[in-house]
C-alpha positions as CSV (number, residue, x, y, z in Angstrom):
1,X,-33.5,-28.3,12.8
2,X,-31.3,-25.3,12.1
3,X,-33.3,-22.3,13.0
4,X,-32.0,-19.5,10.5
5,X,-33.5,-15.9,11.0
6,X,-33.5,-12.6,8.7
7,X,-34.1,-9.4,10.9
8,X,-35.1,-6.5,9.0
9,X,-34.4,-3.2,10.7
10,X,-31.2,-4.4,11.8
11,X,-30.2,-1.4,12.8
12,X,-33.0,-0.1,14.9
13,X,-33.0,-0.1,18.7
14,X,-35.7,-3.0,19.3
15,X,-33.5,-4.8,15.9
16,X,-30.1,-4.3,17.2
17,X,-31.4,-6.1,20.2
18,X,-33.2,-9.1,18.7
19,X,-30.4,-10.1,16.7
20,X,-27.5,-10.5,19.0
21,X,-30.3,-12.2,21.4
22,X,-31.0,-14.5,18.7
23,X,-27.5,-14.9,18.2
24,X,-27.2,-16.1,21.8
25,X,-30.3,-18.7,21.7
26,X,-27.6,-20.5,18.9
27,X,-29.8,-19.4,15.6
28,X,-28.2,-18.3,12.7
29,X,-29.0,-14.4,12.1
30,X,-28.9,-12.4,8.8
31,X,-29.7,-9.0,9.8
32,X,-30.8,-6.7,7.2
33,X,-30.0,-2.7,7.3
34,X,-31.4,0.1,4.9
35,X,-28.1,2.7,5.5
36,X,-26.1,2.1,8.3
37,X,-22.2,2.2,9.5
38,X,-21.7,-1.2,8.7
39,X,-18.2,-1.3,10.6
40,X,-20.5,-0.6,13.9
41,X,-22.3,-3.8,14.1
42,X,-20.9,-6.9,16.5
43,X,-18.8,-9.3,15.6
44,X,-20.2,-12.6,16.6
45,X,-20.4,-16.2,15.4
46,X,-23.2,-16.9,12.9
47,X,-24.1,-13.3,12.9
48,X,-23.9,-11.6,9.4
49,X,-25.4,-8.3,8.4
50,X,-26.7,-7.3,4.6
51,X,-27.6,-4.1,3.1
52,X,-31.4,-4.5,1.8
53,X,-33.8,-1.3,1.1
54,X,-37.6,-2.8,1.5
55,X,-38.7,-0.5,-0.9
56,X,-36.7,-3.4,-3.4
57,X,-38.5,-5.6,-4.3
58,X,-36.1,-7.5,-6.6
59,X,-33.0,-7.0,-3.9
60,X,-35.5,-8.3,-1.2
61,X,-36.2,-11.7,-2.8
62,X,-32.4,-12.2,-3.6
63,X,-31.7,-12.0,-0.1
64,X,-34.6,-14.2,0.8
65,X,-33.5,-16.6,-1.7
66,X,-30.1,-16.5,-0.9
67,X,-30.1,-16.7,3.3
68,X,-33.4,-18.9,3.2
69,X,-34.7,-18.3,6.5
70,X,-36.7,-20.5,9.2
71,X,-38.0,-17.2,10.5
72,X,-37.9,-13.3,9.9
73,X,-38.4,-10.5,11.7
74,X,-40.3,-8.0,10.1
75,X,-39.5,-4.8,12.2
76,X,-37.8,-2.2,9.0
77,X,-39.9,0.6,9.0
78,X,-40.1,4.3,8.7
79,X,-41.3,4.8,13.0
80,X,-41.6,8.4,13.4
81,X,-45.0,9.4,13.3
82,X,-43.7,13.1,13.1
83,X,-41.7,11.9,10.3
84,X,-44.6,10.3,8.8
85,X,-46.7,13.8,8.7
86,X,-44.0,15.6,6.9
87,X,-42.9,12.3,4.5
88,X,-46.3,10.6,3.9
89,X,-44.9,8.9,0.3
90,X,-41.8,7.8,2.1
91,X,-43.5,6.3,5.1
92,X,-46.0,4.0,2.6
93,X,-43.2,3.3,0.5
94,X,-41.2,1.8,4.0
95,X,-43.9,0.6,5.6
96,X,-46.5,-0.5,3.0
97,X,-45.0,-1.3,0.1
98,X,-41.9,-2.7,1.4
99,X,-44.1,-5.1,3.7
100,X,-45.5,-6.5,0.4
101,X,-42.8,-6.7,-1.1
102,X,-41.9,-9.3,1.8
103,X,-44.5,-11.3,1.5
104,X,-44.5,-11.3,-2.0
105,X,-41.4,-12.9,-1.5
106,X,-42.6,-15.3,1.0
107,X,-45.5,-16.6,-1.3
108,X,-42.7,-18.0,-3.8
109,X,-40.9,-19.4,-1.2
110,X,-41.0,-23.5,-1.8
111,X,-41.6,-23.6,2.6
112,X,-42.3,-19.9,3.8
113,X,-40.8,-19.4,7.2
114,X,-43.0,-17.9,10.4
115,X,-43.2,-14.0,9.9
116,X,-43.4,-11.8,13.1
117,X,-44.4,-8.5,12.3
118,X,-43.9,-4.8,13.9
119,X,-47.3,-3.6,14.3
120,X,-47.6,-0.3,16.7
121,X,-50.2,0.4,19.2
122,X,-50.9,3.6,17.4
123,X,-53.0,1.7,15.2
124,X,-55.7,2.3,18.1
125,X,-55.3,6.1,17.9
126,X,-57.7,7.3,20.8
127,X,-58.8,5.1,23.4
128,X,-61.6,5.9,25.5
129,X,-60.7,5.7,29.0
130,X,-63.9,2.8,29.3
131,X,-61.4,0.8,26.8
132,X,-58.3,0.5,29.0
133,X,-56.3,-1.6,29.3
134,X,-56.7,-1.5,25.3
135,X,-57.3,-5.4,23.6
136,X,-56.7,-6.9,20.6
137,X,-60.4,-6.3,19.6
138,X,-60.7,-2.9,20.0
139,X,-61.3,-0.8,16.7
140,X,-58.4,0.9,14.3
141,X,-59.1,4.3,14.6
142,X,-54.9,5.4,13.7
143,X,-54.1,9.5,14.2
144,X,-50.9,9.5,11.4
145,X,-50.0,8.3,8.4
146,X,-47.6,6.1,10.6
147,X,-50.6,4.4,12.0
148,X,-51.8,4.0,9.2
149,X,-48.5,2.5,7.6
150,X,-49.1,-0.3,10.7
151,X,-52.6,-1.0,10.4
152,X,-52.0,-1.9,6.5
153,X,-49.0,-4.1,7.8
154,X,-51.5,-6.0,10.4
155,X,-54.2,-6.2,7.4
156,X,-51.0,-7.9,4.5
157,X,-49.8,-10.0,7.3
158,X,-53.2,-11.5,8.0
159,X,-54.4,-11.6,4.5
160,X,-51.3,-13.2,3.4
161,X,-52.0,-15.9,6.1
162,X,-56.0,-16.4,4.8
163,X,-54.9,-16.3,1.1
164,X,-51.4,-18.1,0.9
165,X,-50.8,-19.6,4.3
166,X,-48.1,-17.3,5.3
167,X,-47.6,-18.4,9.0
168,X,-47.7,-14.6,10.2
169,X,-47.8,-13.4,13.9
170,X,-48.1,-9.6,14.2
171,X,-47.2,-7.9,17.7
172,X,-48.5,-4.5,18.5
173,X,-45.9,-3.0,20.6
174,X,-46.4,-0.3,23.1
175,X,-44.1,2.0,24.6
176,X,-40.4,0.0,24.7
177,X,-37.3,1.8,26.3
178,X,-33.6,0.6,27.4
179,X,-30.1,1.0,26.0
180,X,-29.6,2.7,23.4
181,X,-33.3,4.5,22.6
182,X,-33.5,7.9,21.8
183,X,-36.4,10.3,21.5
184,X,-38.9,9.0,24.7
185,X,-39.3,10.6,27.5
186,X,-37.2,7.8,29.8
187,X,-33.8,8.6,27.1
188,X,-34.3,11.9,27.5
189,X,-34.4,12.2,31.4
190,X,-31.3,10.1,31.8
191,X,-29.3,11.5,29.1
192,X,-29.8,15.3,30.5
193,X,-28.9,13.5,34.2
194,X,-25.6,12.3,32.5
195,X,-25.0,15.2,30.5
196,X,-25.1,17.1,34.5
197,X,-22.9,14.5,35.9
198,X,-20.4,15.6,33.8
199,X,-20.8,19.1,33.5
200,X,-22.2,18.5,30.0
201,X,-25.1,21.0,31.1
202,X,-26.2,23.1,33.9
203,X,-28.1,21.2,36.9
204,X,-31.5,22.0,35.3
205,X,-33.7,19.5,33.1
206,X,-36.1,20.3,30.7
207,X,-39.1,18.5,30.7
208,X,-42.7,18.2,29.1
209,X,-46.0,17.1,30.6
210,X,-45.9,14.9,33.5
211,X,-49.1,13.9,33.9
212,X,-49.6,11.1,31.6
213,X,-49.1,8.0,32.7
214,X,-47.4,5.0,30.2
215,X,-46.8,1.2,30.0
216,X,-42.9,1.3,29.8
217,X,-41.5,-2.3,28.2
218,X,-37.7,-2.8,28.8
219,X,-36.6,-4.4,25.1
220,X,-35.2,-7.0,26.3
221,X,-38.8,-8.6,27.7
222,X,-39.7,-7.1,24.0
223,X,-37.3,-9.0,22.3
224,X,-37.7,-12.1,24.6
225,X,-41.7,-11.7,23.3
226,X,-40.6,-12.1,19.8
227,X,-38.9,-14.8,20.4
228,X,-41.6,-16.1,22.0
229,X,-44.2,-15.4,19.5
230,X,-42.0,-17.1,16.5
231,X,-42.1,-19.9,18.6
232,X,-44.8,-20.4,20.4
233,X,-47.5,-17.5,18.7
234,X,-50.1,-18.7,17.0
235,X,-50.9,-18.3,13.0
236,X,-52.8,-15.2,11.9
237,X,-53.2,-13.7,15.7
238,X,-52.0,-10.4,16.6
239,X,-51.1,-9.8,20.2
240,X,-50.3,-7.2,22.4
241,X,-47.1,-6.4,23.8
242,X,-46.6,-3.8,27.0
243,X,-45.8,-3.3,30.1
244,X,-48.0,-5.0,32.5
245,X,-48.3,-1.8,34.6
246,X,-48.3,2.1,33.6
247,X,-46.1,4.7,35.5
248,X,-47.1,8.3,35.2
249,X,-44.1,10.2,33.7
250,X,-43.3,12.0,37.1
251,X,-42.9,9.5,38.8
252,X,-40.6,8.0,36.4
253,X,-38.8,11.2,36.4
254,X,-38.3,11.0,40.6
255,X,-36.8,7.8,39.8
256,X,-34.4,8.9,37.3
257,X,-33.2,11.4,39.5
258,X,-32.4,9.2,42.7
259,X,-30.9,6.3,40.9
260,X,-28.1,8.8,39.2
261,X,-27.6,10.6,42.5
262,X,-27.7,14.0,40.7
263,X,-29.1,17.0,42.4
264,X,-31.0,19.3,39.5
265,X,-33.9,21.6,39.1
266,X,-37.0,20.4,36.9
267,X,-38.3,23.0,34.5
268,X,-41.1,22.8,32.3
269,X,-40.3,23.5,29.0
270,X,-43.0,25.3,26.5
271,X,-40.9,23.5,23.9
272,X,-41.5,20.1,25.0
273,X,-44.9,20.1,25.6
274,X,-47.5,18.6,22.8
275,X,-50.4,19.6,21.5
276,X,-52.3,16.9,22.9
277,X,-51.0,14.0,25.1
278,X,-53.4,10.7,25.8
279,X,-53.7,10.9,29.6
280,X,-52.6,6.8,29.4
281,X,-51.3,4.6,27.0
282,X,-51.7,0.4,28.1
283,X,-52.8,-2.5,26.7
284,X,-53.7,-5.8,27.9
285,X,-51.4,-8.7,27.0
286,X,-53.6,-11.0,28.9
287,X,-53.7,-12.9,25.3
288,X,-49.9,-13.5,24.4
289,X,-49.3,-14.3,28.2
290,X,-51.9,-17.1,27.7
291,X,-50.6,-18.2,23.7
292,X,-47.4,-18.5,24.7
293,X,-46.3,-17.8,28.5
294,X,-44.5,-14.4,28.3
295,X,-44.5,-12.0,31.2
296,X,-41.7,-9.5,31.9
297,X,-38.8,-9.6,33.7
298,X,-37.1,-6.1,34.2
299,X,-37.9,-3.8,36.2
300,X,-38.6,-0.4,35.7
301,X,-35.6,0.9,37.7
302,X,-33.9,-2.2,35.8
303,X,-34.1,-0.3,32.6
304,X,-33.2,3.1,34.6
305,X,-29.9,2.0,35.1
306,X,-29.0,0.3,32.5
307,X,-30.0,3.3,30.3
308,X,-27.5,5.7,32.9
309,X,-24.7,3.2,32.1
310,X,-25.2,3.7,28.6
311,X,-25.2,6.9,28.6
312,X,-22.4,7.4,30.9
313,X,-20.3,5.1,28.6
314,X,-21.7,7.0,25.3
315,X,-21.6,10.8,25.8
């Protein structure tokens, strides 16, 4: 059978990703953007993109009707939780309502296709330190209205699946870095060692607490995990999905800096550090491994240098 999938959040980093994966693995892919430069996407076989604002309803189940999946991808969202403090409404509207919405639409479906859903491992909020690696069972205690936003997701998802028989996998994703993010700490080392390369910026990065230590995922083991978990996930479960090791950020940092062969002062920046930092972020995937056989792939300095060569083609 013809597997046929609709991404939503097309145009995010982990999105941009899964579709041209998908697109390799021979599905057909609808990828679905909210605004976006549409003349920026790829141009590949059986590849189509659609413009489609989740907080539609109507616009939603055309595009449902009209694409009729095997499988979507439910990753459109508002993901900023700093974003989410000062926009609230917008981030329910995104994350919330528009997640309804889709599964509204899924419910009058004649065969509703498997849903893999974004969920966030800020839906935890605080862990204690007793607690980690964090599992699947531990309690929803979210910090932000983002987390919030996710842990409503995880509950519709499931419900859906109990009530209508929605055949819904969630995934809580941890920290995910590679090509093409911006705004983590991983981005930002490599682009300012780029930016020094070539003479962008004096040879002197800016950085914030070092200390912590976090579960970096390379997106292409995250992506390979949703594939995994359309596939092979099971109905109604929510997994896990991280690193299977943390790294404290300084160390991460050293690395950085040797793979791009730059020579640069590190400077602590008042601007950069936060409030409060959770001294370690990690979860346990010891249940998706099981369900459906994923592990990761890349290595950490894997996804160091294939970040520097996107930067160094980009800037």
């Amino acid at each position: 059978m013809t597997k046929t999938a609709l991404v939503t959040g097309a145009e995010g980093f982990i999105g941009s990703h899964l579709v041209k994966f998908l697109q390799s693995q021979g599905w057909t892919v609808i990828g679905a953007y909210r605004l976006h430069e549409s003349d920026s996407f790829p141009k590949l076989p059986n590849l189509k993109f659609v413009q489609c604002d989740l907080r539609n309803g109507q616009r939603l189940a055309q595009v449902m009707n009209q694409c009729e999946p095997t499988h979507i991808f439910h990753l459109g969202a508002q993901s900023l939780p700093t974003v989410s403090w000062a926009d609230p409404v917008f981030t329910f509207e995104s994350n919330i309502m528009g997640s309804l919405y889709l599964l509204e639409a899924l419910r009058h479906m004649k065969r509703p296709p498997v849903v893999v859903s974004a969920c966030s491992s800020a839906e935890y909020g605080n862990v204690p330190a007793s607690a980690i690696p964090v599992t699947e069972e531990q309690p929803l205690r979210p910090l932000h209205p983002y987390g919030i936003s996710k842990v409503c997701l995880d509950l519709l998802a499931r419900e859906y699946f109990v009530d209508h028989r929605i055949p819904a996998v969630n995934l809580r994703l941890f920290n995910t870095t590679g090509p093409g993010k911006t705004s983590d700490a991983p981005s930002d080392f490599v682009r300012q060692l780029v930016r020094i390369k070539k003479g962008l910026q004096p040879p002197v990065m800016k950085v914030g607490n070092l200390k912590p230590r976090r579960a970096f995922l390379d997106v292409r083991d995250t992506v390979r995990g949703f594939y995994l978990a359309a596939l092979k996930g099971r109905r109604g479960e929510v997994y896990n999905l991280c690193a299977t090791s943390t790294v404290q950020i300084g160390e991460l940092l050293r690395t950085a800096i040797r793979l791009s062969g730059v020579k640069t002062e590190v400077r602590p920046s008042a601007g950069l550090m936060r409030p409060s930092d959770e001294k370690i972020i990690f979860g346990s995937t010891e249940k998706f491994r099981k369900h459906t056989g994923w592990k990761p792939k890349v290595s950490l300095e894997q996804t160091l240098s294939s970040m520097l060569e996107y930067w160094e083609r980009t800037l």
